[in-house]
N, C-alpha and C positions, 0 to 999 in steps of 0.2 A: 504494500500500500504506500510505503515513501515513495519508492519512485514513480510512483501516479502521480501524487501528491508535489512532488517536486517541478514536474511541468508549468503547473502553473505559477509555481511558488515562482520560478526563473522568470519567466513574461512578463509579472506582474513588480520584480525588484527590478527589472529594465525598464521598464513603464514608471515604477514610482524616483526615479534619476531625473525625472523632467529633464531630458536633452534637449535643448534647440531646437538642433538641428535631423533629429529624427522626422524624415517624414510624416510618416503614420499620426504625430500630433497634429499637425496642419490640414489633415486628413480629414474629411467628415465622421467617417463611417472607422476610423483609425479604431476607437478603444471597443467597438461591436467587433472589429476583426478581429484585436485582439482579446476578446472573451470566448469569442465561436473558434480561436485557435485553441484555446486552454481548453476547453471542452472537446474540441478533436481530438487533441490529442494525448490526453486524458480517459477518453471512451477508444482511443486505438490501442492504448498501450491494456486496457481491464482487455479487449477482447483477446491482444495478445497472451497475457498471460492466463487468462482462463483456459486458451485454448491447449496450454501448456502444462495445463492444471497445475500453476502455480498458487494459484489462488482456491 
C-alpha cells in the first residue's frame, strides 16, 4: 500500500513547490490533470499488484 500511496504523495510535493515556471500552473485544467494522474496511476499500480497477488 506505500507504494500506491506514494504516487500521489510525489505529484502533489511537486505541485505544492509552487514553481513559476511549471506549465501545468498557467494551465486551466493543470491541477484536474494533475489529480486524474494521481488516480491513474494509483488505480494502475492496485491492479498491478492485485494481479500479482500482492495484495
Amino acid at each position: 500500500w506505500a507504494a500506491i500511496l506514494f504516487a500521489p504523495t510525489l505529484v502533489g510535493t511537486i505541485y505544492g513547490m509552487n514553481f513559476r515556471r511549471m506549465p501545468e500552473l498557467h494551465w486551466v485544467l493543470g491541477y484536474p490533470f494533475a489529480i486524474v494522474l494521481m488516480a491513474v496511476v494509483c488505480t494502475s499500480l492496485y491492479v498491478i499488484f492485485k494481479r500479482k497477488d500482492w495484495l
